[in-house]
C-alpha positions, 0 to 999 in steps of 0.5 A: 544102197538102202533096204526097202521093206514094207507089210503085206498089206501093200498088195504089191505082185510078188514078182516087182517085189522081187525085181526091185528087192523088197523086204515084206512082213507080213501081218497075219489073218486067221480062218477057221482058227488057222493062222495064215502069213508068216510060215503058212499061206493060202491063194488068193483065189481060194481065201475069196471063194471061201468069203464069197461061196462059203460065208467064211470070215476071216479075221487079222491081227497086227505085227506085235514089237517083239515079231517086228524086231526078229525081222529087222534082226534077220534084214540087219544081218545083210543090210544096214540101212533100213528104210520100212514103209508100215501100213496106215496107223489109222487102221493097225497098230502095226507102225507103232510096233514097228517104230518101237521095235526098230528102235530098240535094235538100234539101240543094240546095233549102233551101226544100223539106221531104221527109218520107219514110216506111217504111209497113212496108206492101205493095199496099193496105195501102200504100194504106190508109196514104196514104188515113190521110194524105190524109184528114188532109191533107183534114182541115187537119192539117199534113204534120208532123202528118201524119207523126207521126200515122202513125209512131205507128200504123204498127204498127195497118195489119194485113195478111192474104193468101193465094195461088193458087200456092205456087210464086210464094212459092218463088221469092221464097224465102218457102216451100221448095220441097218446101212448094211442090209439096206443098202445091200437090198437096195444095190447101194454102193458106197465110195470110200477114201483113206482120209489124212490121219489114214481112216476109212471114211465114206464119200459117197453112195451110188446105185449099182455097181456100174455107177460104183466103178464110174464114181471111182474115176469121176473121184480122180478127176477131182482130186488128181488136180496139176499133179497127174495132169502134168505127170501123165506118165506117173503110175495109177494104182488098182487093185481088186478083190478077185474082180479083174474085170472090173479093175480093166474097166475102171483102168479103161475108163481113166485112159480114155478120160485122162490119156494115162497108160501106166497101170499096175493091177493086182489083186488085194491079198487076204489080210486086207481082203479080210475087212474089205471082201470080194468083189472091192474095186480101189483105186490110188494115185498122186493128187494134191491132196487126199 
């Protein structure tokens, strides 16, 4: 049987992780010049009460090749087979470092296969992708099986969020700064999607924060097609940040307007929550197209 590993940024809980032996790197985030991740880490609850209440920004930095290649040397002690989910290359360079690093252990351990794939994915929509992969691992199907299955569907891991603060989106340069402030002042919400090269882009923008969440499921409505309607069993995806509330809403709303019952709802760790702040909704599930 094949190893799984996938980054941090998948926001996946700890205890599926452990339950179905996933491997994690984790990509690092900096507050008040402490590095946070690999050997140090900060609850979760906490990093967002130092955004919200104190104003902290936080900041990350991507996996480099020579730190991806000591964790594929340590997982190669015990596993052979390699398969590595990375975060979307259209927002880190991560799975560039990643794939260099992998191949470079290759070349020095003939007898180990890596197969790194960009998921095109962030938070759990990350997290659905390692979930395809694991039910398929589970399942019998091989890692290249695997691997192939997923490179030919990644386009139908479809992403919808919106966010608290527009400011979070300025620093990350996915907003102006004047859309920032008025569309702070004016309640302004924006709805965002992870677009087929995996970049951010905005889809729309509603008045309140009610409307906000109701967009997210109108979203799925219209771009879950035969896919989830066929497959009502198929997992939905929602993560937060620090807003459960929230999240059970949005939840609710899709059981009552489509029938779905199977959910995973966790919170969105730091190092996305550096750039998307408190109070992010996102929603992911299998469409037929992004």
């Amino acid at each position: 049987m094949f190893k799984i590993i996938t980054d941090s940024t998948a926001d996946l809980p700890l205890d599926y992780m452990n339950e179905h032996q996933i491997g994690c790197m984790p990509i690092s985030y900096i507050l008040d010049g402490v590095t946070y991740g690999k050997e140090r880490e900060m609850d979760w609850k906490k990093f967002y009460a130092l955004m919200r209440d104190e104003g902290k920004m936080p900041t990350t930095s991507q996996i480099n090749p020579s730190e991806a290649k000591e964790y594929f040397e340590e997982y190669i002690k015990t596993d052979k087979e390699i398969l590595h989910l990375a975060f979307s290359s259209g927002l880190s360079g991560t799975y560039n470092n990643l794939r260099m690093a992998a191949e470079e252990v290759m070349e020095e351990h003939p007898d180990v296969k890596i197969i790194v794939i960009d998921s095109l994915c962030a938070s759990m929509g990350e997290g659905l992708f390692v979930h395809k992969a694991v039910k398929m691992r589970d399942e019998g199907k091989t890692m290249d099986e695997t691997a192939q299955w997923l490179k030919e569907h990644v386009q139908n891991f479809v992403h919808a969020f919106t966010v608290y603060d527009l400011f979070h989106l300025y620093r990350g340069g996915r907003v102006s700064k004047t859309a920032a402030v008025i569309g702070t002042l004016a309640s302004i919400k924006p709805t965002l999607h992870v677009d087929d090269e995996g970049h951010l882009i905005v889809i729309g923008k509603v008045r309140g924060r009610k409307k906000s969440l109701l967009a997210l499921v109108d979203y799925m409505e219209e771009k879950m097609g035969a896919w989830m309607r066929e497959n009502k069993e198929d997992m939905v995806f929602i993560s937060h940040g620090d807003a459960l509330e929230d999240a059970e809403y949005v939840r609710d709303r899709i059981k009552e307007r489509f029938g779905m019952e199977n959910f995973m709802i966790s919170h969105i760790g730091p190092t996305i929550g550096a750039h998307s702040g408190p109070g992010t909704i996102a929603l992911f599930f299998m469409g037929e197209s992004r």
